[in-house]
Each structure stands twice: as C-alpha cells, then as structure tokens.
C-alpha positions, 0 to 999 in steps of 0.5 A: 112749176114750183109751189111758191109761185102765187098765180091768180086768174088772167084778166081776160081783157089782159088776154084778149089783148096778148092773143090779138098781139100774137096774131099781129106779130112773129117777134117785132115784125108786123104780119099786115096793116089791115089784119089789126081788126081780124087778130082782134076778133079772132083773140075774142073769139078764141078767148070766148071758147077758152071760157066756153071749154072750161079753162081758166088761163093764170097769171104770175104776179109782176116782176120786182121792179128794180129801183135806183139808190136814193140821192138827195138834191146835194148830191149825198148818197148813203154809202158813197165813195168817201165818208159822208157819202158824197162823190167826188168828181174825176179832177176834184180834190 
C-alpha cells in the first residue's frame, strides 16, 4: 500500500455493521430472512475476538465526491457554449 494513503482506525460500529452485512449477502442476493439476527450476533461476536486478538482494523478516508458545475437560477453557466455563458437551446437562435 502506498504511504500516501492516510488511514485511521475503523469505527467499530462501522464494522460490525459491514461483517453483519457480508454474512446476510454473496453480491445483491440475500442468504435467508431469519439469518438477519445470527449475521448480527456472529459480526459482534467476530469483532469482539478481533479486538481480544489484538488487531486493529483501518480505514481509508472517503472518496472525493463528485460535484455538478454551479448554474445560477437564469440558466448562466460559467464557461458556457457561447460567450457569456449561457446555453442556447436546439432550435434557438
């Protein structure tokens, strides 16, 4: 792993909750209704022995989100298709 990477120790709530899900899914496809309640116990019951065993479980920051270009309630876009901005419509002339 690069150094770069800035981790920081999982939330264990944030773990328990990942495991618990793991044990209730294999991709989008649940195992069974009624294992809901054994994933959860097992998931803390796991993360109890992670901690007991001395690991310690870290985290990668979030990912960048992405975010849409600004447009003010007229319409204008900085750096439109035509000079000041703003976009002209198919048929508009």
């Amino acid at each position: 792993m690069s150094a770069s990477v800035n981790l920081s120790p999982a939330d264990p709530a944030e773990l328990e909750q990942a495991l618990a899900h793991a044990l209730r899914f294999d991709g989008r496809k649940q195992f069974r209704p009624s294992g809901e309640m054994m994933a959860k116990i097992t998931a803390a019951h796991l993360l109890e022995q992670l901690k007991q065993a001395g690991y310690v479980v870290m985290k990668k920051p979030p990912a960048a989100r992405h975010v849409a270009p600004a447009c003010g309630p007229d319409g204008n876009v900085p750096g439109g298709n035509v000079p000041g901005g703003k976009f002209i419509a198919a048929g508009e002339v």
